[in-house]
C-alpha positions as CSV (number, residue, x, y, z in Angstrom):
1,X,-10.5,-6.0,-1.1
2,X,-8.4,-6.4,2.3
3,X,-6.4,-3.8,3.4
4,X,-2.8,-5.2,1.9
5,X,-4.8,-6.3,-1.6
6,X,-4.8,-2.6,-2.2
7,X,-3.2,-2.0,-6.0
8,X,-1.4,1.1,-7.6
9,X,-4.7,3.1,-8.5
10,X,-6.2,3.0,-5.1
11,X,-2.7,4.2,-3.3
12,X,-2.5,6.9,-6.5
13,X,-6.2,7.8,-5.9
14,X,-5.0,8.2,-1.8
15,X,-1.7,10.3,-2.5
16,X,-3.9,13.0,-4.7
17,X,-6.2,13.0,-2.1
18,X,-6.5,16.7,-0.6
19,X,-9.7,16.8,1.0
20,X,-9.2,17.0,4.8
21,X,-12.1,15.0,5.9
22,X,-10.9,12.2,3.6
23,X,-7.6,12.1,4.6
24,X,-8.5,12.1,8.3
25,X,-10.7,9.2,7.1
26,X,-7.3,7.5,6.3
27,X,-5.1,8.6,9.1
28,X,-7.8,7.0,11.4
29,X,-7.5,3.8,9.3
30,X,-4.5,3.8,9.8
31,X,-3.8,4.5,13.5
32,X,-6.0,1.4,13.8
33,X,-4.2,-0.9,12.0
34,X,-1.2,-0.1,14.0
35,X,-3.2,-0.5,17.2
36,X,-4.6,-3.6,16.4
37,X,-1.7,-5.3,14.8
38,X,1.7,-3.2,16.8
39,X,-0.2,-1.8,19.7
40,X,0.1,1.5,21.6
41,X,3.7,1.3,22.9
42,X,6.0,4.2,20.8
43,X,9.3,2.5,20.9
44,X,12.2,4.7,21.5
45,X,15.1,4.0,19.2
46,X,18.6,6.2,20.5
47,X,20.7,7.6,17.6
48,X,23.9,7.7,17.7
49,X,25.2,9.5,14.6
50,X,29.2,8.4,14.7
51,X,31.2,9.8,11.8
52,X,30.0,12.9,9.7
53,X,32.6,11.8,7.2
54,X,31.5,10.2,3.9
55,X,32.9,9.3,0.1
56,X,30.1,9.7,-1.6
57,X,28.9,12.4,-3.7
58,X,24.9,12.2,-3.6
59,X,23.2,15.2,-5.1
60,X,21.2,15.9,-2.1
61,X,23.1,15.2,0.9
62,X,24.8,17.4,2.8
63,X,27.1,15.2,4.1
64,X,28.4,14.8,0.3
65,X,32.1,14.3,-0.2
66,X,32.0,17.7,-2.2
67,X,30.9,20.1,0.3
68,X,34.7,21.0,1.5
69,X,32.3,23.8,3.7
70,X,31.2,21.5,6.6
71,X,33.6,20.4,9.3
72,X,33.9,16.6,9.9
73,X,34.3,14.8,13.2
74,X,34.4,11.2,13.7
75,X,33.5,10.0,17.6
76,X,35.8,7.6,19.3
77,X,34.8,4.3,20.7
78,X,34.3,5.0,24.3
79,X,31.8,8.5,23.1
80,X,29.8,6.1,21.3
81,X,30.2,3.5,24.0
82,X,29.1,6.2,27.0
83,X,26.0,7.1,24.6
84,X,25.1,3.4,24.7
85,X,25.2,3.3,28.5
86,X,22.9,6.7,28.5
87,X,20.5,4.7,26.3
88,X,20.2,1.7,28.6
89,X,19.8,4.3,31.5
90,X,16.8,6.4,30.0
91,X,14.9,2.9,29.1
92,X,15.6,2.6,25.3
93,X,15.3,-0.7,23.8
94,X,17.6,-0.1,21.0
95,X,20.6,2.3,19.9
96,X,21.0,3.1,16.4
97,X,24.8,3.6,15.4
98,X,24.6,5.7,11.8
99,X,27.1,7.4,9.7
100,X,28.2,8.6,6.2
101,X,30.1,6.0,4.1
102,X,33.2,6.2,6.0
103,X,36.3,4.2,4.9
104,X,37.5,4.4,8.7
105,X,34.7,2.7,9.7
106,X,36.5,-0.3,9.2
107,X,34.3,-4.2,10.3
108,X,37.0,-4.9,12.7
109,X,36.4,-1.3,14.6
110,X,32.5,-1.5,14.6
111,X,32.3,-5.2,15.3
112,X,34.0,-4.6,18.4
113,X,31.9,-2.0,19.3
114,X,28.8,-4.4,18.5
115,X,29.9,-7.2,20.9
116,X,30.6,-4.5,23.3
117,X,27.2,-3.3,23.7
118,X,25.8,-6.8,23.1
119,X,27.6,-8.0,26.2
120,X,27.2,-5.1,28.1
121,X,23.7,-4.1,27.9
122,X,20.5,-5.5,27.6
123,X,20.6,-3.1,23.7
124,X,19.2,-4.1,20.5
125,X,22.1,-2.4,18.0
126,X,20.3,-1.2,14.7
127,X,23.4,-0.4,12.0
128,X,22.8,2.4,9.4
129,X,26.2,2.7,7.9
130,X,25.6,2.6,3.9
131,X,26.5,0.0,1.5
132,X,28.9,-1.8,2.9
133,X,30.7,-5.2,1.4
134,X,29.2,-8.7,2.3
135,X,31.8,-9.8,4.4
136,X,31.1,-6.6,7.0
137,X,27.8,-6.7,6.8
138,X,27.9,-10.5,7.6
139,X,30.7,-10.1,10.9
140,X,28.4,-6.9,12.4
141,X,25.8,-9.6,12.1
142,X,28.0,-12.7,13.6
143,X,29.2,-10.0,16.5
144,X,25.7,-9.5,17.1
145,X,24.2,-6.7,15.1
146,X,20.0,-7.4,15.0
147,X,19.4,-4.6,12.4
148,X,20.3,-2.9,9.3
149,X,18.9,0.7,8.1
150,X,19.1,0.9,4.4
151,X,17.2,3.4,3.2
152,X,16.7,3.1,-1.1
153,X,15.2,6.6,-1.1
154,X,13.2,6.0,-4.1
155,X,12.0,2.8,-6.5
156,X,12.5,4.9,-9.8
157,X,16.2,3.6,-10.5
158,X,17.0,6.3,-13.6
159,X,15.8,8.9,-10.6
160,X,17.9,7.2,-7.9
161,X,20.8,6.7,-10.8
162,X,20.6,10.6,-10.7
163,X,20.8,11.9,-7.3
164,X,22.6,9.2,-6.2
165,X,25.6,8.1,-8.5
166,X,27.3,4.9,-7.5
167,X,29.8,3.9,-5.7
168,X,31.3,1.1,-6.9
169,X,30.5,0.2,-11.3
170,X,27.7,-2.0,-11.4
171,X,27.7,-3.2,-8.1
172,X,24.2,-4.2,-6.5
173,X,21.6,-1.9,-5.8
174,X,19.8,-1.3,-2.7
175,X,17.1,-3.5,-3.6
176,X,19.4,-5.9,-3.9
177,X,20.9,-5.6,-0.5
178,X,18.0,-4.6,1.3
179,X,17.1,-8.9,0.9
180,X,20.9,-9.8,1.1
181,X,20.4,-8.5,4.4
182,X,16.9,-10.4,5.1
183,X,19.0,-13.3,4.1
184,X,21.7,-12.6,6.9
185,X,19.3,-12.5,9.2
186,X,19.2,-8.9,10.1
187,X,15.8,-7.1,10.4
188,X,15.7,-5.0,7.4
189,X,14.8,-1.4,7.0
190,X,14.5,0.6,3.9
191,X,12.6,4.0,3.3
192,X,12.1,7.0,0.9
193,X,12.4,10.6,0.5
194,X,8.9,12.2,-0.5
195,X,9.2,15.2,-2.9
196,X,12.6,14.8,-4.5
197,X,13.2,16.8,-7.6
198,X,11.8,14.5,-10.1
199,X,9.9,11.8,-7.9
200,X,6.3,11.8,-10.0
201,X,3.1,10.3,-7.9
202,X,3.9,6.8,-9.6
203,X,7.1,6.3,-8.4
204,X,5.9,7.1,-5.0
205,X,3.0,4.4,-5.2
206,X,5.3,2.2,-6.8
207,X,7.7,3.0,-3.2
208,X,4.4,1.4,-0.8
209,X,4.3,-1.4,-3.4
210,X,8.0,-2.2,-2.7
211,X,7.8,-1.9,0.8
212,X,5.5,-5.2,0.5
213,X,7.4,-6.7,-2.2
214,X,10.3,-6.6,0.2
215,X,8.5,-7.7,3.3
216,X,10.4,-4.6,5.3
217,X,11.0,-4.5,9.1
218,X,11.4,-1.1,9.6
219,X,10.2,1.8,6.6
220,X,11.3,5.4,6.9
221,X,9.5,8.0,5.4
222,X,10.3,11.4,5.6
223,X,10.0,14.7,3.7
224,X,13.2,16.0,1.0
225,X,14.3,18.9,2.6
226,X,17.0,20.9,0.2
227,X,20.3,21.6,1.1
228,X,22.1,24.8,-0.3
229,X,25.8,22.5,-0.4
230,X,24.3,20.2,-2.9
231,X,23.3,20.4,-6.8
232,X,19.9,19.1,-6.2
233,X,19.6,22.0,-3.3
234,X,21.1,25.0,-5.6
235,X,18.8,23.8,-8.8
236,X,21.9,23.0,-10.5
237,X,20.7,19.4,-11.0
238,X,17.1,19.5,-12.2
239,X,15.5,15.9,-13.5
240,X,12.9,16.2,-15.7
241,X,9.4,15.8,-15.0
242,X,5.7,16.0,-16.7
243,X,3.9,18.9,-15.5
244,X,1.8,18.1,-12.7
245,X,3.3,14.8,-12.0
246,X,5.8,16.6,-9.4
247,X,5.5,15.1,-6.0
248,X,5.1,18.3,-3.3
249,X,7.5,18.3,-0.3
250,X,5.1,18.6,2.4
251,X,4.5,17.1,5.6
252,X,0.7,16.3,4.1
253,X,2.4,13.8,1.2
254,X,4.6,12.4,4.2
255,X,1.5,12.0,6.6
256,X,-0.1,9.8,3.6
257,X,2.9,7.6,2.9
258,X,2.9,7.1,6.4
259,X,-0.7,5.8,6.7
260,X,-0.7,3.9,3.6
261,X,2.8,2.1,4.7
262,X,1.1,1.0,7.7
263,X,-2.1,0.2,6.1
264,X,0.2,-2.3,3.6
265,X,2.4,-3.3,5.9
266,X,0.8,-3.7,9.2
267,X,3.4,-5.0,11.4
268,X,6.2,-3.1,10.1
269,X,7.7,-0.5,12.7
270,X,7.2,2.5,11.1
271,X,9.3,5.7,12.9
272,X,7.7,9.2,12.4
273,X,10.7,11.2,11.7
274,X,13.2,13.8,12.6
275,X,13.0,15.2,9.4
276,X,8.8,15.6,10.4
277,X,9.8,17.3,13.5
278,X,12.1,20.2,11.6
279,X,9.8,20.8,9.0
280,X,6.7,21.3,11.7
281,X,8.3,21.9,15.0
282,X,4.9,22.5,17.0
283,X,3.6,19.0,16.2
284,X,5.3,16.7,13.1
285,X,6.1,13.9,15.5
286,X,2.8,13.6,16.9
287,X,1.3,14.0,13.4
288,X,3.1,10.9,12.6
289,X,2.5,9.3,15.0
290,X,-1.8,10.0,14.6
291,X,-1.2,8.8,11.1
292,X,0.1,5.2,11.8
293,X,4.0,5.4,13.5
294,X,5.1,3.8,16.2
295,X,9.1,4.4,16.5
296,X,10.5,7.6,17.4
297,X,14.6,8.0,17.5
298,X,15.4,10.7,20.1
299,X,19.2,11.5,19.2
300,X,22.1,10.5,21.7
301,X,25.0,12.3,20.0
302,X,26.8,14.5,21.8
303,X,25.7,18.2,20.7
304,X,28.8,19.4,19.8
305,X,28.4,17.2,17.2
306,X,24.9,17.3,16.2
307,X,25.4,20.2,13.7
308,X,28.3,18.4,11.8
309,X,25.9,15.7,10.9
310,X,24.1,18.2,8.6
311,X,22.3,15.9,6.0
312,X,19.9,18.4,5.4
313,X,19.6,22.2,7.5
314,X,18.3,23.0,10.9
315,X,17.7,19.9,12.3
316,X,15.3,19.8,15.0
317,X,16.3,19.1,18.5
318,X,19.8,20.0,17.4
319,X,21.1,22.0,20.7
320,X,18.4,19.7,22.9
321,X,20.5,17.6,25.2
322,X,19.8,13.8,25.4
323,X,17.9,13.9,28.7
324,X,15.8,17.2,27.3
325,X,15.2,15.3,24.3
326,X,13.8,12.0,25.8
327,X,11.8,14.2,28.4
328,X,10.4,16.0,25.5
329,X,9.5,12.9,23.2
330,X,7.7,10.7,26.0
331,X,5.4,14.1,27.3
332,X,4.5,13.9,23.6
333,X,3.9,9.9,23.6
334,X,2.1,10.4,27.0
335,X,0.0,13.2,25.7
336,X,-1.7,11.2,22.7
337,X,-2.9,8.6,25.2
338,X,0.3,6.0,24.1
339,X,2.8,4.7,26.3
340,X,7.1,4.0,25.5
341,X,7.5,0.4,25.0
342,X,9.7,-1.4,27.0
343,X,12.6,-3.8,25.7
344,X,13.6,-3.9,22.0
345,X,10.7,-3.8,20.2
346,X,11.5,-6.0,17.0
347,X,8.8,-6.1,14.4
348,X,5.7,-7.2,15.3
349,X,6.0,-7.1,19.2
350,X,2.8,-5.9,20.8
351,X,2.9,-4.2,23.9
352,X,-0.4,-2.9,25.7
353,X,-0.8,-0.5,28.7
354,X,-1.8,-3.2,30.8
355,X,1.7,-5.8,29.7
356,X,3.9,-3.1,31.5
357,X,1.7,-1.5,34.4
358,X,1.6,-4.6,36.8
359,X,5.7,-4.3,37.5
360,X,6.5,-1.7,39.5
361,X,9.7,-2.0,38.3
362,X,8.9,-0.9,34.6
363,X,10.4,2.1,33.6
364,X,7.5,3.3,32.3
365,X,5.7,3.5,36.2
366,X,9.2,5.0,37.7
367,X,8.7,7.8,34.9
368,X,5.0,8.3,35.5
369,X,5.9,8.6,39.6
370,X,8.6,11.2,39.0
């Protein structure tokens, strides 16, 4: 059996795992699939989160329409435009512009920002702005948008029904647009939550298998971490489960998603998370990063706004300043023997040591000489 012929048993068999010498077994698997097929360059993604505000009323958001407790900001144009600028000058390849579902947002407002930065800088702009209609989600891509984040969260649709009711009666699902966007030619990137209230080990192996099935760009994996504003957070919303068949939240079941996403999907960029770094400070990132990742997203928003964007509590790297935080993320990149790729870094681009060393130019040598 090759490595992407693997079938629901054998990824169930691999998320019961607990036996550390096994699992290191697969995190080394996987690390060399990512080396072989994406190579050793961690690509640095710059966040920009724009507008805390958001309609929707998912049970385990924090950014939920009903939490009246958390103060909303929205950032104007040339804040999002200076943070683009900062990106361009610390070497990232890519900015990534997300928000809530915001109304304000309207295509008109972002498109302009899209050609902006498209004609200003040398940027790849990755869009994470919810479900939006097919007519902005084609002009962001006609103004030059190359990607669109998407995340489905999980594949169990009476779960996802649950925590996350819809917007609009019996309007697609994110499956659905997930390969709308394919077909507008954006890279497409989806990803799940591991441990939601609910989530049972099949739905989670059923998650991998939809990765493939969807032929993903970019998949995002990262732990559920409860928020006291929101039903799923207070226990006031609890879907049933079997006994036993409850997925833990733990940075372990994240590590093994992880590995097996890459081991599926070997070209796919694969980011090890934020949400890795709060719930283990000391090392998450790098974890991720052992176990098959090659994207990290160090965060560009102003920090006066960082702890607005409160999807779930104590966010790391929340009072870190941009320059701290990109300091910080390539010492760690440098310290597990990788490098921070150059340029944009679309899915399947291979960088080695070697491809940016010779130009003494490259970022990268500027950075190792200061």
């Amino acid at each position: 059996m090759t490595v992407t012929a693997m079938m629901k048993p054998d990824l169930l068999k691999w998320l019961a795992e607990r036996d550390p010498s096994r699992l290191q077994e697969l995190y080394e698997r996987a690390d060399g699939v990512r080396r072989e097929h994406v190579g050793d360059a961690v690509h640095l993604r710059g966040l920009i989160e724009i507008s805390s505000h958001c309609v929707r009323q998912c049970m385990y958001c924090g950014l939920r329409q009903g939490n009246r407790a958390l103060p909303r900001y929205r950032m104007t144009r040339d804040e999002i435009l200076d943070c683009a600028r900062h990106a361009e000058r610390l070497g990232y390849g890519t900015v990534v512009m997300q928000a809530g579902e915001d109304n304000a947002l309207t295509a008109k407002w972002i498109g302009d920002i899209v050609r902006w930065i498209k004609r200003e800088t040398s940027l790849a702009v990755t869009l994470s702005l919810g479900e939006r209609s097919q007519s902005d989600l084609k002009s962001w891509r006609a103004a030059g948008a190359d990607r669109y984040l998407l995340r489905f969260e999980t594949s169990d649709q009476d779960l996802f029904r649950t925590i996350h009711p819809n917007r609009v009666p019996d309007g697609p699902d994110r499956l659905t647009l997930l390969r709308q966007l394919k077909g507008l030619g954006y890279e497409a990137g989806g990803g799940v939550m591991v441990g939601i209230p609910g989530q049972s080990f099949d739905s989670l192996a059923q998650d991998i298998l939809t990765f493939r099935e969807l032929d993903l760009d970019m998949i995002g994996i990262g732990p559920y971490i409860a928020h006291a504003a929101t039903p799923l957070g207070t226990g006031a919303l609890r879907p049933a489960i079997s006994a036993g068949e409850q997925v833990p939240s733990n940075e372990e079941m994240v590590y093994k998603m992880i590995a097996l996403a890459r081991i599926i999907c070997q070209d796919a960029n694969i980011p090890s998370t934020t949400a890795l770094a709060t719930i283990n400070k000391v090392d998450g990132r790098k974890r991720g990063l052992r176990a098959g990742a090659n994207v990290v997203m160090p965060n560009l928003t102003p920090v006066k706004y960082r702890r607005l964007y409160e999807i779930y509590p104590e966010k790391a790297c929340i009072d870190e300043s941009a320059n701290d935080c990109n300091q910080c993320l390539r010492g760690q990149i440098l310290s597990l023997g990788r490098f921070a790729g150059e340029g944009q870094g679309g899915r399947g681009a291979k960088e080695t040591l070697a491809s940016v060393l010779p130009d003494p130019s490259s970022r990268f040598v500027q950075l190792q000489a200061s």
